[in-house]
C-alpha positions in Angstrom: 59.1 116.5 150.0 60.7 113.2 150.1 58.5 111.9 147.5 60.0 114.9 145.2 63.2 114.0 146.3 62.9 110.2 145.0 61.3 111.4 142.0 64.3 113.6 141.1 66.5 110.9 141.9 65.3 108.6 139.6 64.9 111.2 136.8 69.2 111.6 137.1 69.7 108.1 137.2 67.7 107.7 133.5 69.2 110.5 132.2 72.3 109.0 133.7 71.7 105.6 131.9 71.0 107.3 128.6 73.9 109.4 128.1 75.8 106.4 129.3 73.9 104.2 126.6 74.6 107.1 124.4 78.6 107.2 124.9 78.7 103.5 124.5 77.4 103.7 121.0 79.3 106.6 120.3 82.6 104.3 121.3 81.2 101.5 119.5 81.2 103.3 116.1 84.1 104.9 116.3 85.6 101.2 117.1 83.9 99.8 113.7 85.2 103.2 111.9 88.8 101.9 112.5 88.0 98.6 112.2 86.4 98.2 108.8 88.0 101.6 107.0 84.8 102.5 106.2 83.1 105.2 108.4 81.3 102.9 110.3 79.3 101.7 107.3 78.6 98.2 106.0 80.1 98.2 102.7 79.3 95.6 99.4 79.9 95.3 96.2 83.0 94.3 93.9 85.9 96.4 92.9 88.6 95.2 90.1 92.4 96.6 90.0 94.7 96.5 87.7 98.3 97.3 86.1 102.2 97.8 88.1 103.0 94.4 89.0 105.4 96.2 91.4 102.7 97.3 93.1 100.5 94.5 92.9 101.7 92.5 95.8 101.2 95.7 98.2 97.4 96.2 97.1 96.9 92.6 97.3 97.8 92.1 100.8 95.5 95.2 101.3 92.7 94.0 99.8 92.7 91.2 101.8 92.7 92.6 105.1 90.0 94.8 103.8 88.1 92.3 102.7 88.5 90.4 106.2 87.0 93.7 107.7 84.1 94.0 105.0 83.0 90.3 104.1 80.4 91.6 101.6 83.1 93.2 99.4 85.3 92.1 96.9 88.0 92.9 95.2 90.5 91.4 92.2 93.6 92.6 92.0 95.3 91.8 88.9 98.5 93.1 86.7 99.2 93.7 83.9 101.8 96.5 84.1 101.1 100.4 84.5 100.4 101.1 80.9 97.5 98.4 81.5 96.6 99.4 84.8 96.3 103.0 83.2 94.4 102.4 80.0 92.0 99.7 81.6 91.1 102.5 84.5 90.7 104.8 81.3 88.5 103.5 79.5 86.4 102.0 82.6 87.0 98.6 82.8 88.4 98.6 85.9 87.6 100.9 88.9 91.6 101.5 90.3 94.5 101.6 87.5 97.9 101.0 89.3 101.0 103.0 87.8 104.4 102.8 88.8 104.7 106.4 86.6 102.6 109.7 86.6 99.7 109.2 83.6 101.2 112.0 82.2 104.2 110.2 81.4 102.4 107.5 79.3 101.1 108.3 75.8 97.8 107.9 74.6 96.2 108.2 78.2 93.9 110.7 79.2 95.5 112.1 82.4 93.4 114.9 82.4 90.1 112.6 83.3 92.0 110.1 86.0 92.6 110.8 89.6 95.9 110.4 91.0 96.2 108.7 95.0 100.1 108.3 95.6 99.4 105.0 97.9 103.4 104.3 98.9 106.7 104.8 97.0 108.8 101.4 95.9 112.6 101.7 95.4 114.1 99.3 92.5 117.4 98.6 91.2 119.0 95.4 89.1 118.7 91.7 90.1 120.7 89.7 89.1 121.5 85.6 89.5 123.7 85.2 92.7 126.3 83.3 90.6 127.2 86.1 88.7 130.0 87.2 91.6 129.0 90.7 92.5 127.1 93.0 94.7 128.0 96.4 93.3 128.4 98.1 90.5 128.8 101.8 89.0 126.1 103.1 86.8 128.1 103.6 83.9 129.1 99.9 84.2 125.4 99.6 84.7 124.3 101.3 81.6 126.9 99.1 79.8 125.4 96.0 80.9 122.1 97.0 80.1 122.6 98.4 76.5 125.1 95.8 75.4 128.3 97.3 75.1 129.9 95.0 77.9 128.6 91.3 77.0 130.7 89.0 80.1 130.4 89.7 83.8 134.1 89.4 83.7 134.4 93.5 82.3 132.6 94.4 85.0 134.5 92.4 87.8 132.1 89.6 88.3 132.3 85.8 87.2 133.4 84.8 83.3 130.2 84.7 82.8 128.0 85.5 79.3 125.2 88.5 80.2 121.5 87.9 79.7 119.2 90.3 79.5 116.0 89.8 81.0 113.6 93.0 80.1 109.8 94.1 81.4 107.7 95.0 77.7 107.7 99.1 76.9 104.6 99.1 79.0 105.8 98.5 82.2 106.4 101.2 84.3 109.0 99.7 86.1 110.9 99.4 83.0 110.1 103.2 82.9 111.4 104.1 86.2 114.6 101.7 85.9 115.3 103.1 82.1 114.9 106.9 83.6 116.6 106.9 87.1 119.2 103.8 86.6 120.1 104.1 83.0 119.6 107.9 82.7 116.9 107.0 80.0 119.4 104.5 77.5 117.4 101.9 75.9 118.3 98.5 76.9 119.3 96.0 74.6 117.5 92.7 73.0 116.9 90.1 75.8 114.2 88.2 77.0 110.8 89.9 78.2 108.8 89.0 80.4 104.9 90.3 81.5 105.7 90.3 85.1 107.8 90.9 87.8 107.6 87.5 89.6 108.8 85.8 86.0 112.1 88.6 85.9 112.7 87.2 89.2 111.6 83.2 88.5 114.6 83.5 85.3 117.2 85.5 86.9 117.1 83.0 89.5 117.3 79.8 87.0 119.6 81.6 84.0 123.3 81.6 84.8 124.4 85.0 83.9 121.1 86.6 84.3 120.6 90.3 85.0 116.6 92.0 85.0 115.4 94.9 87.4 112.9 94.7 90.7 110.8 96.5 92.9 112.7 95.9 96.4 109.7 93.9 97.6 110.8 91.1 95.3 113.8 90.5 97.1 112.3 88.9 100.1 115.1 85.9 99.8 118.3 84.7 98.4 117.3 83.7 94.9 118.2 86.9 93.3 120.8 89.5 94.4 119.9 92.9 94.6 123.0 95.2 93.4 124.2 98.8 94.9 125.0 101.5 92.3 127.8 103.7 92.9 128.2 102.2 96.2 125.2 103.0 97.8 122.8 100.1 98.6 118.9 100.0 97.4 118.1 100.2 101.2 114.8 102.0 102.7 116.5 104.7 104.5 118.8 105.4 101.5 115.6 105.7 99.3 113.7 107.8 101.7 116.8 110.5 101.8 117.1 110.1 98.0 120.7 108.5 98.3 119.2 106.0 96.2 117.8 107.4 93.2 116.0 104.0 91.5 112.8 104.9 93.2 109.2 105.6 92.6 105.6 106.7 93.9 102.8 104.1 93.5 100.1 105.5 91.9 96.6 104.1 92.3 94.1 106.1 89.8 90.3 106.4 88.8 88.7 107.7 86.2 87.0 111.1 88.1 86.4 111.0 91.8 86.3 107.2 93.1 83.3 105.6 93.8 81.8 104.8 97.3 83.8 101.6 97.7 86.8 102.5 95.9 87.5 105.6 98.0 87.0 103.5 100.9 89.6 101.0 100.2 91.9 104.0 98.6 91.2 105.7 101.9 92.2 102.2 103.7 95.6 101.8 101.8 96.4 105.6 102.4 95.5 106.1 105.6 94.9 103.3 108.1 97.6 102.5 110.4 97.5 99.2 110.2 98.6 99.5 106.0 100.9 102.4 107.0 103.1 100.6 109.9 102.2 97.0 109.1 101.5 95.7 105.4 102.9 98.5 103.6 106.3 98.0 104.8 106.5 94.4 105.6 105.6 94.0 101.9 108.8 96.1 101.2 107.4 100.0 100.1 107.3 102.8 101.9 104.6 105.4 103.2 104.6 108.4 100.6 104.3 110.9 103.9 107.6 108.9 105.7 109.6 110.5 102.1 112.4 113.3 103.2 112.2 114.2 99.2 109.4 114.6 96.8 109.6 114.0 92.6 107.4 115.6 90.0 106.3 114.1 86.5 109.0 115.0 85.1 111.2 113.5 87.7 112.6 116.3 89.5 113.1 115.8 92.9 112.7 118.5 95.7 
């Protein structure tokens, strides 16, 4: 009888051990599933993004914290603008095609065969050189400035001071979004264009008199100032309300479902706390879900 008794014994102690063994595991993948954002499985291979220089430095800081997580992947981030991002992701030369604008608001692309994942939204408004003399401005001063019917800061309150221009090209789509929601869709004037954000804000910074347009993460220091309209500031909480109406989602697209390793890091960007409540808003956007207002295509908001 005590033999039987020893024997049971040691047959709960095993069965002990393995479920124990068992739960560790268990605790142990669910640890590399929120460590790596990828289920729990080693990931490889290369993935290349391009387009909305807006967006770029958001995926960027991503990517590298992904990659940090996955050593055997990699992935390029370049820009381009949206209607680069969008027609490079078309036509397959690139696995994710950032857009600071629906697809369906660019001609010539397919929407129809590309997959929309709204990553974060990014408000913008005007930048202009700090010499310039003022903070604010009304948008119909605004829409002035920016189709050339007031030339000197001066009519406008500022500094006596000539205006330049500095534009994104027709494909950016944060020319798109400024045009639309800041200018109620004039057409700017001649000025200088520039490919990319980080060039707007490199000659605004250097040209007396200078005025472009910037995602909010751009203004991370004193070199440019960032201008209210109407008297409300291009703040976070005024964008989320929709106070501020110079705002956009960021669009990351694929042509058809995403691959293995692009969902993966699309999942990551969308979905990871560490993106949502770390790099996505100490790079200046904000979480699509943390929104109090939603816009369609055709820029309605709800």
């Amino acid at each position: 009888m005590k033999r039987f008794k020893s024997l049971t014994l040691l047959v709960v102690l095993a069965l002990t051990m393995v479920v124990a063994a068992a739960c560790g595991n268990s605790n142990n993948a669910s640890d590399s599933d929120k460590s790596n954002g990828s289920g729990g499985k080693e990931l490889s291979g290369s993935l290349v993004v391009s387009g909305s220089s807006a967006m770029q430095p958001l995926v960027a800081a991503a990517a590298e914290q992904f990659m940090a997580k996955n050593p055997k992947v990699s992935i390029q981030v370049n820009g381009g603008g949206s209607g680069t991002g969008l027609s490079q992701v078309a036509e397959g030369s690139v696995q994710i095609g950032n857009s600071d604008v629906f697809a369906e608001e660019k001609e010539g692309i397919p929407a129809d065969k590309l997959v929309d994942h709204k990553v974060a939204v990014v408000g913008m408004t005007a930048a202009v050189n700090p010499e310039v003399g003022i903070k604010d401005i009304s948008k119909e001063d605004l829409i002035k400035v920016f189709t050339g019917k007031v030339t000197n800061w001066k009519e406008v309150g500022g500094k006596d001071q000539k205006i330049v221009l500095v534009n994104r090209p027709d494909s950016s789509g944060t020319r798109a979004v400024f045009n639309k929601f800041a200018l109620d869709g004039a057409t700017p004037a001649e000025g200088i264009t520039e490919d990319s954000s980080n060039t707007v804000k490199k000659i605004v910074a250097e040209t007396k008199g200078a005025v472009g347009y910037l995602a909010l993460s751009y203004f991370t220091d004193d070199k440019v100032t960032p201008l209210s309209i109407d008297g409300k500031e291009a703040t976070e909480e005024n964008v989320k309300s929709g106070e501020f109406p110079v705002w956009a989602y960021e669009h990351s697209y694929t042509k058809g479902e995403p691959n293995e390793l692009a969902k993966a890091f699309l999942d990551y960007m969308m979905n990871d706390d560490e993106v949502k409540k770390n790099i996505i808003p100490k790079q200046g956007y904000i979480s699509a879900g943390d929104m109090k207002v939603e816009r369609d295509a055709e820029g309605n908001t709800k």
